[in-house]
TORKOL-4160 file (C-alpha; in steps of 0.2 Angstrom, whole numbers, padded with zeros to 4 digits, m for minus):
421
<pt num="1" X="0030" Y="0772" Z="m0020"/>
<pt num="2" X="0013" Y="0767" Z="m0019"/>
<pt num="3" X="0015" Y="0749" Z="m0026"/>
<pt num="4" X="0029" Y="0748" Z="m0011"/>
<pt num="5" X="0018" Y="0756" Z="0001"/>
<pt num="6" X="0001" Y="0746" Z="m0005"/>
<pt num="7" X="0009" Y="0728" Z="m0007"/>
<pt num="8" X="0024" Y="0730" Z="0003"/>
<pt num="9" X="0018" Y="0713" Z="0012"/>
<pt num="10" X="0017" Y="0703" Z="m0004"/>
<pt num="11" X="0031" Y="0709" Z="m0011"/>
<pt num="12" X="0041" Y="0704" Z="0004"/>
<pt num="13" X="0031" Y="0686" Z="0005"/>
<pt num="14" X="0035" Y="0685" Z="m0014"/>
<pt num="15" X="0052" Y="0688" Z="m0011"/>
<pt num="16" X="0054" Y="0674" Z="0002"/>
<pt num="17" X="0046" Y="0663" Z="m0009"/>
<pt num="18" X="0057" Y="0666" Z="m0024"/>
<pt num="19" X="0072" Y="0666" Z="m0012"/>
<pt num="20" X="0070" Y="0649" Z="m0009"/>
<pt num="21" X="0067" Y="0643" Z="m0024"/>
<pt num="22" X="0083" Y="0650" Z="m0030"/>
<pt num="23" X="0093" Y="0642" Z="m0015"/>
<pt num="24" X="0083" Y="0628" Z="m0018"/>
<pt num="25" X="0091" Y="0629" Z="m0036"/>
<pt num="26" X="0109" Y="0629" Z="m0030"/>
<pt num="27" X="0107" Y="0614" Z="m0017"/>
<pt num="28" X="0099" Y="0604" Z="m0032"/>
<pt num="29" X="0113" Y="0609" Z="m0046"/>
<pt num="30" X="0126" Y="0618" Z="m0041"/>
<pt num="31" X="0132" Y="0610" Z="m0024"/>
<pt num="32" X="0135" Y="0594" Z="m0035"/>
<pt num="33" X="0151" Y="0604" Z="m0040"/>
<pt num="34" X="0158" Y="0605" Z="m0022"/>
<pt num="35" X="0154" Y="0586" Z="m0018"/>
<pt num="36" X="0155" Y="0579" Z="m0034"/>
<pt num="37" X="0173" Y="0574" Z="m0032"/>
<pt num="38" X="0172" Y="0567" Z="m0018"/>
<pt num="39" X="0157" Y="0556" Z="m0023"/>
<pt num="40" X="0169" Y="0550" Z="m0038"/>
<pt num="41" X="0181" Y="0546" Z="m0030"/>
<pt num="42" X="0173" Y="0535" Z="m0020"/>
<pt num="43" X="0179" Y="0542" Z="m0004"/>
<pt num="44" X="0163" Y="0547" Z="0001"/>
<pt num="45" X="0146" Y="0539" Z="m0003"/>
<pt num="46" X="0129" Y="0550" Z="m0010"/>
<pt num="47" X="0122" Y="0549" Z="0009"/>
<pt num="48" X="0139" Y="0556" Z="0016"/>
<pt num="49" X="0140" Y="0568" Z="0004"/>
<pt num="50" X="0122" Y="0574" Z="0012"/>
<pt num="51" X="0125" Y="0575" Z="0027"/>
<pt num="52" X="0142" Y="0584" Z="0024"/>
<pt num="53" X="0134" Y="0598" Z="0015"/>
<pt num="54" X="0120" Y="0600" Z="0029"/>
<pt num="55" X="0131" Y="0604" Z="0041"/>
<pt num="56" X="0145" Y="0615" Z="0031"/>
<pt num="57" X="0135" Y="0622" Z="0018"/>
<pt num="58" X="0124" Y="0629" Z="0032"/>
<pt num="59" X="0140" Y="0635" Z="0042"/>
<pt num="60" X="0145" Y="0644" Z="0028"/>
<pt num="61" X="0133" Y="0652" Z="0022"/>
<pt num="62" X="0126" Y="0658" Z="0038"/>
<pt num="63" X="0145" Y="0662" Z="0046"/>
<pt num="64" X="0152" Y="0668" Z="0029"/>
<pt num="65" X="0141" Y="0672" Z="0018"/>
<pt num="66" X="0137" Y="0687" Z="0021"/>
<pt num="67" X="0152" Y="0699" Z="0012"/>
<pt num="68" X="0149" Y="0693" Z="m0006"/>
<pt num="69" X="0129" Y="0695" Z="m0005"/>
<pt num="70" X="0133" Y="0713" Z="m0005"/>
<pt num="71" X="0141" Y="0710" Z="m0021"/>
<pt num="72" X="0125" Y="0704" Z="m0029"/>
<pt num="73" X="0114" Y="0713" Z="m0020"/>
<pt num="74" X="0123" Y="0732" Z="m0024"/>
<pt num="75" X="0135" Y="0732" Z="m0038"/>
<pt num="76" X="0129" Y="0724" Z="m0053"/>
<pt num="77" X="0115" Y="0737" Z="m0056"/>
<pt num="78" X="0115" Y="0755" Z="m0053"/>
<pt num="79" X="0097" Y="0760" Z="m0048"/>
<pt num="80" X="0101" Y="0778" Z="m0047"/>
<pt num="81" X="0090" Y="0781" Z="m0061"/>
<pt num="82" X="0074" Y="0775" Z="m0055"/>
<pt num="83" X="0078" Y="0785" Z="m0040"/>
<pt num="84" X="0061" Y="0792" Z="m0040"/>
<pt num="85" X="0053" Y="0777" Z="m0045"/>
<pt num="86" X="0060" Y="0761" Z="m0033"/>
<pt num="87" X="0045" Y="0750" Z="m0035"/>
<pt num="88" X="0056" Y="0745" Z="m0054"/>
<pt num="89" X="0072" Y="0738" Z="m0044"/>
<pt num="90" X="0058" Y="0730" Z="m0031"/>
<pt num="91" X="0050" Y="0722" Z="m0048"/>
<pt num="92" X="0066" Y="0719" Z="m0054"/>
<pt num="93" X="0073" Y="0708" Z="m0041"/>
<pt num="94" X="0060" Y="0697" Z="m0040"/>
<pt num="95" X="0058" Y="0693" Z="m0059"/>
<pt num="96" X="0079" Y="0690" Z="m0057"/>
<pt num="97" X="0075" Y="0679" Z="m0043"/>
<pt num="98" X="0062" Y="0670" Z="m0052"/>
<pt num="99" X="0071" Y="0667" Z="m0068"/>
<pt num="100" X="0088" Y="0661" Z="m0061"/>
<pt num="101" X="0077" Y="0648" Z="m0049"/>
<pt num="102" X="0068" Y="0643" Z="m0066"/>
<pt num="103" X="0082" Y="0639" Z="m0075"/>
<pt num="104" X="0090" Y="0629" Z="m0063"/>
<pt num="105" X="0074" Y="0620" Z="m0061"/>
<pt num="106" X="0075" Y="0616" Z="m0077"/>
<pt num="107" X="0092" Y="0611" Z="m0078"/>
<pt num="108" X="0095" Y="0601" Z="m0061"/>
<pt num="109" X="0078" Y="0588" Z="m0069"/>
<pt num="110" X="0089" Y="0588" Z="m0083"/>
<pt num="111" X="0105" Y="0582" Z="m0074"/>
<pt num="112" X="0115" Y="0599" Z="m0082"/>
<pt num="113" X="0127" Y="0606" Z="m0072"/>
<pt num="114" X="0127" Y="0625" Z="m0073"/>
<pt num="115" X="0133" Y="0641" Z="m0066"/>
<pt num="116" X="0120" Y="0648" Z="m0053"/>
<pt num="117" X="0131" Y="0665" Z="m0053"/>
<pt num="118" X="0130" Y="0666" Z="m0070"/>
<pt num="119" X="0112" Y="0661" Z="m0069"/>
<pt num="120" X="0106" Y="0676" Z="m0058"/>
<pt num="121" X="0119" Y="0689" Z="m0065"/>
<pt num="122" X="0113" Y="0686" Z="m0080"/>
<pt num="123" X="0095" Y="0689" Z="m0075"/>
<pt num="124" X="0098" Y="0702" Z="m0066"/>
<pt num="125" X="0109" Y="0711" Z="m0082"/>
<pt num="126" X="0090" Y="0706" Z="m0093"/>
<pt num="127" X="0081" Y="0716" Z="m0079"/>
<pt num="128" X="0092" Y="0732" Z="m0078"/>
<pt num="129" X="0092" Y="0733" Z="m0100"/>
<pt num="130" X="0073" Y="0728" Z="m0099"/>
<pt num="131" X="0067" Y="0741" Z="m0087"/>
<pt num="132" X="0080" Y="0754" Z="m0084"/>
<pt num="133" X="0092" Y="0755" Z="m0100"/>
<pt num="134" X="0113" Y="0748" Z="m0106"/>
<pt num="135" X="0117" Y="0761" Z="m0095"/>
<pt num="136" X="0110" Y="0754" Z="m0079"/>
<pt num="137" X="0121" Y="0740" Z="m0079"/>
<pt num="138" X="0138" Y="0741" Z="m0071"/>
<pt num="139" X="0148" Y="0735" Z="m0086"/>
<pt num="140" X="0166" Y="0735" Z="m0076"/>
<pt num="141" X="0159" Y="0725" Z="m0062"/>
<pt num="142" X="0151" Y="0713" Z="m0076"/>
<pt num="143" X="0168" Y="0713" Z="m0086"/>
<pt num="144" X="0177" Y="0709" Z="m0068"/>
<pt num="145" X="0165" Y="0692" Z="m0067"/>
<pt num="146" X="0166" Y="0690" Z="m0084"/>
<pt num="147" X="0186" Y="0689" Z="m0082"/>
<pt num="148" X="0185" Y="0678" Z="m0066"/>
<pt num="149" X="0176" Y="0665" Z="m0076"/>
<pt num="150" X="0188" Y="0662" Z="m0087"/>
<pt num="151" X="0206" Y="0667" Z="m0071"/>
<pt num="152" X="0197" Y="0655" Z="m0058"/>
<pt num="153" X="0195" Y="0640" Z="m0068"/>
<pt num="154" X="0214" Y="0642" Z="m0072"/>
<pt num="155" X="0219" Y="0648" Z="m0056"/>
<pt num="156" X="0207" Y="0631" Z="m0049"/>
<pt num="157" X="0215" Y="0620" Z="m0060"/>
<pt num="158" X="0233" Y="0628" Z="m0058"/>
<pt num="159" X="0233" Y="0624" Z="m0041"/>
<pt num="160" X="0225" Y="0607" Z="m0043"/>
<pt num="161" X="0238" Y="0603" Z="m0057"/>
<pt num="162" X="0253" Y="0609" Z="m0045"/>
<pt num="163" X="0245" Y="0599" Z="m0028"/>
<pt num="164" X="0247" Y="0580" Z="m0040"/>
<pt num="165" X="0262" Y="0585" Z="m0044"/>
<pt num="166" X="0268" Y="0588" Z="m0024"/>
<pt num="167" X="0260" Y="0572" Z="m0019"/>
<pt num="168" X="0270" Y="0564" Z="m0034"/>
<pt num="169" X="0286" Y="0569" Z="m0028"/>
<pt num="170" X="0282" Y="0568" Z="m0007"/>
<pt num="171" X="0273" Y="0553" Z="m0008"/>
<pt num="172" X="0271" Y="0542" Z="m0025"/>
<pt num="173" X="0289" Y="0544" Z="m0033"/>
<pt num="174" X="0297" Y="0538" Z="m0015"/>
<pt num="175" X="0302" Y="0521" Z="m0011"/>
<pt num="176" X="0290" Y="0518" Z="0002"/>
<pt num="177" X="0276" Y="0527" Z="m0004"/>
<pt num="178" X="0263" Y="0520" Z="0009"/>
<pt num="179" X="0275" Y="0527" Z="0023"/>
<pt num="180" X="0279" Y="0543" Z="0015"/>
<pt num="181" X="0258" Y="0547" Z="0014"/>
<pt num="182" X="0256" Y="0543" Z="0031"/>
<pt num="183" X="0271" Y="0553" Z="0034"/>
<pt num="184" X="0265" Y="0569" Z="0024"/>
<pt num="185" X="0245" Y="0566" Z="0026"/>
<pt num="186" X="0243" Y="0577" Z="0042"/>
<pt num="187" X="0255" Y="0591" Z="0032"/>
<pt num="188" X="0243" Y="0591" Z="0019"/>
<pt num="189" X="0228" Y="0593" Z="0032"/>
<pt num="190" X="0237" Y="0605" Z="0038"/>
<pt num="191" X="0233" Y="0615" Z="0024"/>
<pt num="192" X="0217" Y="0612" Z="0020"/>
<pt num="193" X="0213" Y="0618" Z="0038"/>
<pt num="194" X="0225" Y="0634" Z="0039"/>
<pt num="195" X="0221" Y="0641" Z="0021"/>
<pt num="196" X="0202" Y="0639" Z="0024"/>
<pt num="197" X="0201" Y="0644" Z="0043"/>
<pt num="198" X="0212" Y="0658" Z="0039"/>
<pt num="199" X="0202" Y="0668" Z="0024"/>
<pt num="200" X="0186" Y="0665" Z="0034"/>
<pt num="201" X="0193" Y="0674" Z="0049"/>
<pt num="202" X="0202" Y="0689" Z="0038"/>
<pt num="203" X="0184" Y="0694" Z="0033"/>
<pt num="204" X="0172" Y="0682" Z="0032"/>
<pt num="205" X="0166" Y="0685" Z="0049"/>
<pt num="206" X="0163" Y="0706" Z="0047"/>
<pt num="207" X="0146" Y="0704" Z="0047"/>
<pt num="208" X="0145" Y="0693" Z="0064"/>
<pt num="209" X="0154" Y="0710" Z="0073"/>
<pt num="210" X="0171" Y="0698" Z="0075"/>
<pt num="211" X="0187" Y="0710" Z="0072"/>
<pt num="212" X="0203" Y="0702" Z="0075"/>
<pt num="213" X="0219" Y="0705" Z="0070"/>
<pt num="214" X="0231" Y="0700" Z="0059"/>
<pt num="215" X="0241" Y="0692" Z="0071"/>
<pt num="216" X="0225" Y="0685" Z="0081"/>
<pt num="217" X="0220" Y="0680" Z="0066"/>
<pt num="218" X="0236" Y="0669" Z="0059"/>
<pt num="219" X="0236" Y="0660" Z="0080"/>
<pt num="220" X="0221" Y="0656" Z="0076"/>
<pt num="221" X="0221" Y="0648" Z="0061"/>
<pt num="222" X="0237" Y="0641" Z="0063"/>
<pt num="223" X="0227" Y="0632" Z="0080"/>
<pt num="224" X="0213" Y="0626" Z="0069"/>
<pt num="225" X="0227" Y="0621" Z="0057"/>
<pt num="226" X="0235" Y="0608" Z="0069"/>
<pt num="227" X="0219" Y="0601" Z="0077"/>
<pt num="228" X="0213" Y="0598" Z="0059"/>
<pt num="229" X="0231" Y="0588" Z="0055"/>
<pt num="230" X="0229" Y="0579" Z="0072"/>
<pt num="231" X="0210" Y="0572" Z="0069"/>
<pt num="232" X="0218" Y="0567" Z="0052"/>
<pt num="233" X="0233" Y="0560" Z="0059"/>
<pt num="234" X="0221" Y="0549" Z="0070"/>
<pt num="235" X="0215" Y="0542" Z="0058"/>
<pt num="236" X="0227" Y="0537" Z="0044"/>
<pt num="237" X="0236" Y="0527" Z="0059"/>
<pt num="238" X="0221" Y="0517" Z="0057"/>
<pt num="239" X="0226" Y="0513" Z="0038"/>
<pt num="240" X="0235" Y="0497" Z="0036"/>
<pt num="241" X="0244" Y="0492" Z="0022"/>
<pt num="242" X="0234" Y="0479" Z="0007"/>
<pt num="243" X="0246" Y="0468" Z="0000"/>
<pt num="244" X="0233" Y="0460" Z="m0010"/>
<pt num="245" X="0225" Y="0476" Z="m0016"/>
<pt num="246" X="0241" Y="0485" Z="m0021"/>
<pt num="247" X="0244" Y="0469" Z="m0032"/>
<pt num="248" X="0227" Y="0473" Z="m0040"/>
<pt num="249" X="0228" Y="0492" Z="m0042"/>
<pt num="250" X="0246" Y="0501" Z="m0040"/>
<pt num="251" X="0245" Y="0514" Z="m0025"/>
<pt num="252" X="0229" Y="0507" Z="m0017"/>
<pt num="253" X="0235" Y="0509" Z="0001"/>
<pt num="254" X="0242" Y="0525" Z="m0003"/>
<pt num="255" X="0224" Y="0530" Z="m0010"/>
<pt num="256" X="0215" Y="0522" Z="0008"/>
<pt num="257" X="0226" Y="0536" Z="0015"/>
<pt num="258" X="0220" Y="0552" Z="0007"/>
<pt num="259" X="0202" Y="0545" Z="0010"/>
<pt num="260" X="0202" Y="0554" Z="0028"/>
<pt num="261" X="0210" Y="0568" Z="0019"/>
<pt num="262" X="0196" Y="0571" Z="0005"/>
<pt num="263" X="0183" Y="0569" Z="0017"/>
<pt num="264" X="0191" Y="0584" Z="0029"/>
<pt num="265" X="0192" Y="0591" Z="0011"/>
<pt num="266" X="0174" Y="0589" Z="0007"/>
<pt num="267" X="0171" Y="0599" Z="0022"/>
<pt num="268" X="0180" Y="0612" Z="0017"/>
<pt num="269" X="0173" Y="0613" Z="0000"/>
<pt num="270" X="0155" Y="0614" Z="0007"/>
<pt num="271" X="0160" Y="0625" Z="0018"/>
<pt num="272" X="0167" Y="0635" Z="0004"/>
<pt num="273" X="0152" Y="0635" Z="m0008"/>
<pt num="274" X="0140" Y="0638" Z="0003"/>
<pt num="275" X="0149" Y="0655" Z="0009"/>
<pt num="276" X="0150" Y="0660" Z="m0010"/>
<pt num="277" X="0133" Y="0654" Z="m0015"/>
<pt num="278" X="0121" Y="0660" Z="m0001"/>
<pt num="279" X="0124" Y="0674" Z="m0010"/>
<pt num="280" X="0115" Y="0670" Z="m0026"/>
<pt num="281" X="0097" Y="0667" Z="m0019"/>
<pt num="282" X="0100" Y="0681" Z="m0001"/>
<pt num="283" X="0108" Y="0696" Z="m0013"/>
<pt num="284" X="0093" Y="0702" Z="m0023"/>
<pt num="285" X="0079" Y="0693" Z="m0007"/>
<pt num="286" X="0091" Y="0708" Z="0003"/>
<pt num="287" X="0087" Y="0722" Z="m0008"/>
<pt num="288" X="0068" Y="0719" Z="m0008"/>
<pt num="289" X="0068" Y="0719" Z="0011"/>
<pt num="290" X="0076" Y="0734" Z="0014"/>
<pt num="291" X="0068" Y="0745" Z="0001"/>
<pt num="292" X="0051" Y="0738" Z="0008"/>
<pt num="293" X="0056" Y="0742" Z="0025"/>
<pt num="294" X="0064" Y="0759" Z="0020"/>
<pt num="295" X="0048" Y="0764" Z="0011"/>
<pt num="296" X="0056" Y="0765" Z="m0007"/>
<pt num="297" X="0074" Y="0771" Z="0001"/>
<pt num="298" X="0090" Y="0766" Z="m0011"/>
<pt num="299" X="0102" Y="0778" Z="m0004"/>
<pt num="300" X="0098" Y="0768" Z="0015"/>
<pt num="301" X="0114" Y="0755" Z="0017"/>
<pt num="302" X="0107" Y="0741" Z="0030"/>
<pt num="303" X="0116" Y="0724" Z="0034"/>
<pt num="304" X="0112" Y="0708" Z="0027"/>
<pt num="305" X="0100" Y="0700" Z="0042"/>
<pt num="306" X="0106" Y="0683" Z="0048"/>
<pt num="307" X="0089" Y="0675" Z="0047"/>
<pt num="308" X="0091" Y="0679" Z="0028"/>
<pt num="309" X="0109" Y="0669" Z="0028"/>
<pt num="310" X="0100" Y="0653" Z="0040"/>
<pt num="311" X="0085" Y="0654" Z="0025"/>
<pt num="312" X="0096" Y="0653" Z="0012"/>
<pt num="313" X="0108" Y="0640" Z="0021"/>
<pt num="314" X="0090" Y="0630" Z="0023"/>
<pt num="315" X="0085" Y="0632" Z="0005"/>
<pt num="316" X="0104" Y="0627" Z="m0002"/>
<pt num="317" X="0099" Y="0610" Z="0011"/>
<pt num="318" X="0082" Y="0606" Z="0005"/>
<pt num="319" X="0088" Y="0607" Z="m0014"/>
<pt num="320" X="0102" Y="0595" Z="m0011"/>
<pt num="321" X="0092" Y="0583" Z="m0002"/>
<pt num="322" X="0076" Y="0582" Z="m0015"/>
<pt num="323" X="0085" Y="0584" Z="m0033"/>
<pt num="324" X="0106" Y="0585" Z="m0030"/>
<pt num="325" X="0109" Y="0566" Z="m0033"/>
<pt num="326" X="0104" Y="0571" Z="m0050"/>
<pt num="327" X="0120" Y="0581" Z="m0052"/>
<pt num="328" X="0132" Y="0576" Z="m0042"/>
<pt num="329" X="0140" Y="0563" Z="m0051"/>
<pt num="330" X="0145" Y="0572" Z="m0067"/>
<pt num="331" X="0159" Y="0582" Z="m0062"/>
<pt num="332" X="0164" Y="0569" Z="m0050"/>
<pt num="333" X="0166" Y="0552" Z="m0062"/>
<pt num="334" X="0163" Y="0561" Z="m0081"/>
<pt num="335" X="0176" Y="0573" Z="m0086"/>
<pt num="336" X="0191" Y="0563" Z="m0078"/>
<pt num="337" X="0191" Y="0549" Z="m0066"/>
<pt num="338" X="0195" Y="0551" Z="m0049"/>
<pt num="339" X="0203" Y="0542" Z="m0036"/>
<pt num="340" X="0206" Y="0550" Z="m0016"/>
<pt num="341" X="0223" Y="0556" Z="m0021"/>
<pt num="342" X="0217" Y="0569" Z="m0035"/>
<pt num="343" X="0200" Y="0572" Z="m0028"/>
<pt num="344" X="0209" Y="0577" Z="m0014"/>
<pt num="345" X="0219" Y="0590" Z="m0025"/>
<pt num="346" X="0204" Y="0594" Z="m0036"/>
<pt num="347" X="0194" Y="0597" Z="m0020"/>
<pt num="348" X="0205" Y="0607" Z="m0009"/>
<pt num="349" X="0212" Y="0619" Z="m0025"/>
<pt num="350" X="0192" Y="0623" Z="m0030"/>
<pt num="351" X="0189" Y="0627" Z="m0010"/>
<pt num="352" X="0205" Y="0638" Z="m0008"/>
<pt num="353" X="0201" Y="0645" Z="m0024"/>
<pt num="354" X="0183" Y="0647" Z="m0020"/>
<pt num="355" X="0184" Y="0655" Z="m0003"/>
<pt num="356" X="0198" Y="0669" Z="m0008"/>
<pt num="357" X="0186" Y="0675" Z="m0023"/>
<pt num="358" X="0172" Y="0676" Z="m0011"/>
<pt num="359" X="0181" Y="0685" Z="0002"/>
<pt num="360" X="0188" Y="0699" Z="m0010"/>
<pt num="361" X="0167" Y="0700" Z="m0013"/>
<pt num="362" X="0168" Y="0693" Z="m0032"/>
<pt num="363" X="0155" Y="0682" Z="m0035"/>
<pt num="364" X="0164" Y="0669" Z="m0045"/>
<pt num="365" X="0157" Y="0652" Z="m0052"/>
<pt num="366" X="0159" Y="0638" Z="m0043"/>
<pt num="367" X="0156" Y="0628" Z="m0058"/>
<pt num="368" X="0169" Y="0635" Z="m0065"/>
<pt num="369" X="0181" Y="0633" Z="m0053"/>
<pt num="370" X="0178" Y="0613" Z="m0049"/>
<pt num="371" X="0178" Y="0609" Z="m0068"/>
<pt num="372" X="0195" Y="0618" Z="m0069"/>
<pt num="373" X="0201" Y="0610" Z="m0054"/>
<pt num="374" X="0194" Y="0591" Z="m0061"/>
<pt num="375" X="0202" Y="0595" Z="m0078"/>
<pt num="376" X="0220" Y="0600" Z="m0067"/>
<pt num="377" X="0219" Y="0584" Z="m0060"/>
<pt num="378" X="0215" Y="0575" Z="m0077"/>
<pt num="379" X="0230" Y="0584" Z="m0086"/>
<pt num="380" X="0243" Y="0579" Z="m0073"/>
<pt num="381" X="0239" Y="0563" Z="m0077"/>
<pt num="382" X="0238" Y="0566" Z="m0098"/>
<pt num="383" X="0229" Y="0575" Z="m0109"/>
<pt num="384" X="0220" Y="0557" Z="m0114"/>
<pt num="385" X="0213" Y="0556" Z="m0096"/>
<pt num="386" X="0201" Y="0569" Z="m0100"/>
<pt num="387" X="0186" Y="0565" Z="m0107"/>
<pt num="388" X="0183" Y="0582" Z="m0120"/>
<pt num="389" X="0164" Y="0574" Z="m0125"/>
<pt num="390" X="0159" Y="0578" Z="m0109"/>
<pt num="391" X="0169" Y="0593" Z="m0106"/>
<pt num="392" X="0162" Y="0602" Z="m0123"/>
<pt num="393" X="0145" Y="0601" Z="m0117"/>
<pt num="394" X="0149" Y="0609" Z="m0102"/>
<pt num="395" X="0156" Y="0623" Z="m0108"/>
<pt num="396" X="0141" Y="0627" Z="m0120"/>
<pt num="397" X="0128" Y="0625" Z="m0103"/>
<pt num="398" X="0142" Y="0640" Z="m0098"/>
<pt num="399" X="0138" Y="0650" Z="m0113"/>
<pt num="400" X="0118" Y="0646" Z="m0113"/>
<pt num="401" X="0115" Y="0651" Z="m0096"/>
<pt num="402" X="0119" Y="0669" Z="m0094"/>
<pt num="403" X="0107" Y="0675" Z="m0111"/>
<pt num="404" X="0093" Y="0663" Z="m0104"/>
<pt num="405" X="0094" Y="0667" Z="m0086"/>
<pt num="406" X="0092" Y="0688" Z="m0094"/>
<pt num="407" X="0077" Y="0684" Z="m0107"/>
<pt num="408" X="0068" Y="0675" Z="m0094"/>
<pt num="409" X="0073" Y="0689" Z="m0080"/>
<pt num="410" X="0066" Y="0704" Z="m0093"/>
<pt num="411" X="0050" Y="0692" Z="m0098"/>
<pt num="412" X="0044" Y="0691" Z="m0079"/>
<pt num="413" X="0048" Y="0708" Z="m0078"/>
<pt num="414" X="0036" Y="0713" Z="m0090"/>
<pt num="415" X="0024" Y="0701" Z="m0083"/>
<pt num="416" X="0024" Y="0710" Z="m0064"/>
<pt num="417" X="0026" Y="0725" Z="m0068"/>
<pt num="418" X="0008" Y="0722" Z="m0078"/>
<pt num="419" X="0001" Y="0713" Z="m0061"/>
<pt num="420" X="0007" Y="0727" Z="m0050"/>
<pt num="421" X="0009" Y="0745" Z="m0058"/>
């Protein structure tokens, strides 16, 4: 109690700090994975890319982000038995904020695209066996995660594999295949803008005090749904067909179609990460300000404050800006390559996927989720349009990240607990 009550200032300064580093850490590496297929498929350029995420990462972090960072923040690690003594979980936190930021620091200069879940429920597993015990840590809740890392991937890439083949049969197997996706383009928009506008408003938007019903909720979405098919509509009339580049490449016009799409797609995806993510970097920043505030208090239940969503919606920004160019173009042009049509599919099957984890509060890998969808895409076109080089190392950064992200969290740790107690 006395470190809380004798440096409860620092603390909460050196939790700020270390929360923005970590959101720092996901704009740099991890937001490469929700815009990475769109910067392959060259629907979008780099600067586009940018600007998308400013505005829909932000949204979503700050209007959605809150459910899962409750996640992070209570159920990973059961601090009942340093009830007596909360200055350890206060300790703890920042050392798993610290060492999940460090990691990614390290990874994003190296251009390695790794999972910041796993990064900071791995150091946060390193801080519970370091300074509480094994039995600290909520292994269910962990074997839960664990299991999503492997169902999401196949569930992403599931749903991407089944969206090629759709397209295939409504658009690319028909005799006019131009006509048919400027036919079924605004259906598929549709989509993207029901699903996602409906998950959000089921429970994304608890914590802003907005209760509607399930009816309410379905009007609503079903509105957003049409207004999203008509701006895409608007658009794709603008598409003409190229003789001359359908000569050259087969589909071409077809693929100047579904660029409106992935860009509405793109959207979604940010908007998706960034309600999933936030939580990485706000979780354990939002256990540190509450047991400050409370005086030591573990049994208090508070809210996650908004300016800690708009924080970590600014830190996810400056990351992409400074050191995401870095990673977005592996997923995006390595493992398979990508035209509008599949990153279309790749990129609305990881949102979708990615926005229903988050609001059923699991903290699921984004990574994850956009490599399965990528490879979903790649296998409805052959096994041989995967590129397993690539892929291999990937899974490996999968496996390295959890252990390093817990020795790093348990060494600084050690190191604070030295400096404060």
């Amino acid at each position: 109690m006395t470190v809380i009550a004798e440096h409860g200032t620092t603390l909460i300064a050196m939790a700020v700090i270390f929360g923005l580093f970590m959101t720092w850490g996901i704009g740099a590496n991890d937001v490469a994975n929700a815009l990475g297929t769109s910067v392959g498929s060259g629907a979008i350029t780099v600067r586009t890319a940018i600007v998308v995420a400013a505005i829909f990462e932000f949204l979503g972090a700050v209007l959605a982000g809150g459910y899962v960072t409750k996640t992070i923040r209570n159920d990973i690690i059961d601090p009942s038995p340093i009830a007596e003594n909360p200055e350890i979980l206060v300790l703890g936190m920042l050392a798993a904020l610290l060492a999940a930021a460090t990691w990614l620091a390290i990874a994003s200069t190296k251009g390695w695209p790794v999972s910041t879940t796993h990064s900071i429920v791995g150091a946060l597993v390193g801080f519970a066996i370091a300074g509480i015990g094994m039995s600290a840590v909520n292994w269910d809740k962990i074997g839960q995660i664990v299991a999503s890392w492997v169902v999401s991937p196949v569930l992403g890439g599931l749903s991407a594999f089944l969206l090629i083949l759709s397209i295939r049969w409504t658009i690319l197997s028909t005799d006019k295949p131009f006509q048919s996706a400027v036919r079924w383009g605004p259906v598929y928009a549709f989509l993207v803008g029901f699903i996602m506008s409906l998950v959000t408003l089921f429970k994304g938007l608890k914590h802003l005090n907005l209760h509607l019903s399930v009816a309410t909720s379905v009007i609503v979405a079903v509105a957003i749904g049409v207004a999203v098919a008509c701006i895409a509509r608007h658009f794709i009339k603008k598409v003409r067909i190229d003789p001359t580049a359908d000569r050259k490449i087969h589909f071409a016009s077809v693929e100047k179609v579904f660029i409106p799409l992935m860009v509405l797609t793109a959207c979604a995806m940010a908007f998706a990460h960034g309600s999933n993510d936030v939580a990485n970097g706000i979780g354990p920043l939002a256990a540190v300000l509450a047991l400050v505030r409370s005086g030591g208090d573990m049994a208090q239940s508070s809210p996650v404050p908004p300016w800690l969503l708009i924080l970590g919606g600014g830190g996810i920004l400056v990351g992409l800006v400074t050191f995401g160019y870095r990673v977005m173009l592996t997923i995006g042009s390595r493992i398979t390559a990508l035209t509008p049509t599949t990153g279309f599919c790749a990129t609305m099957a990881a949102a979708v996927t990615v926005v229903l984890a988050s609001r059923a509060a699991l903290p699921v890998s984004t990574t994850h989720i956009a490599v399965g969808a990528v490879m979903g895409v790649g296998l409805g076109q052959g096994v041989a349009a995967l590129d397993l080089r690539v892929i291999g190392p990937i899974l490996v950064s999968w496996v390295v990240t959890l252990p390093v992200g817990g020795a790093l969290a348990a060494l600084f740790y050690f190191f604070l607990r030295g400096i404060f107690t």
